[in-house]
C-alpha positions, 0 to 999 in steps of 0.5 A: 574464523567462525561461519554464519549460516543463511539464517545468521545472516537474514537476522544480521541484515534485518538487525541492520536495517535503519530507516534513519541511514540515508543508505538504507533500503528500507527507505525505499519501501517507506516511500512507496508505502506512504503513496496515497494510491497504494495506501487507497489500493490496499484498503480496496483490495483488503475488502474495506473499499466502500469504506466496511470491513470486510474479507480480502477481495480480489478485483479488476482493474476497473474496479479499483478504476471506479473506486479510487476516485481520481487515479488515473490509468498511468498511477493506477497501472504504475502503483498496481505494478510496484506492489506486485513487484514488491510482491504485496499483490498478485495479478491473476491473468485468466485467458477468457475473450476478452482477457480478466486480470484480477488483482489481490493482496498476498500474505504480505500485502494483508499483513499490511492492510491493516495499517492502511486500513487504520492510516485511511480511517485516521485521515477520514475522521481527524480531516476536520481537526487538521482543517481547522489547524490548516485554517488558523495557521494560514490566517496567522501567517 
């Protein structure tokens, strides 16, 4: 009988990863990720929140508070919570009077940042176009 080793193993649990299986864990990662709130966290934490980009920011919670429009405390918290967990972000506590956390994007949350960043852009320039289909499709029916 042959032995795999841990890296045999990695590639063979990689390879079996479908996201079209019901049973797949990678599913779970889909739904987190196509939250609008993370999609808007990322893009503020990878330095493009004013809608430029720019490099990587580290922020506040009421940074990303001010600048993600209609989050509320309890989204904000939860979704800032998940991608830390997910390890996509790290939450930096400094011991000052009062106490700052700041947020900012791992190796791995700004090797996604980049699909967010085209996702975001995609919504905010083809808006009108998908408006406009909305419109003629309430209208026929």
């Amino acid at each position: 009988m042959a032995t795999t080793n841990a890296a045999e193993k990695r590639n063979q649990a990689k390879s079996a990863y479908n996201a079209f299986l019901a049973v797949c864990p990678s599913r779970q990662l889909l739904d987190r990720l196509s939250d609008k709130w993370v999609v808007l966290v990322l893009c503020a934490l990878g330095g493009d929140g004013a809608g430029n980009a720019g490099p990587p920011a580290s922020m506040r919670y009421s940074e990303l508070s001010r600048l993600i429009a209609g989050v509320s405390q309890k989204m904000l918290t939860q979704t800032l919570r998940s991608l830390e967990r997910d390890g996509l972000i790290t939450r930096t506590v400094t011991p000052t009077v009062p106490v700052t956390v700041d947020y900012a994007l791992t190796d791995l949350g700004l090797s996604l940042h980049q699909t967010t960043r085209q996702l975001r852009t995609w919504a905010q320039d083809h808006m009108d176009a998908v408006q406009a289909h909305r419109d003629h499709y309430d209208a026929d029916n």
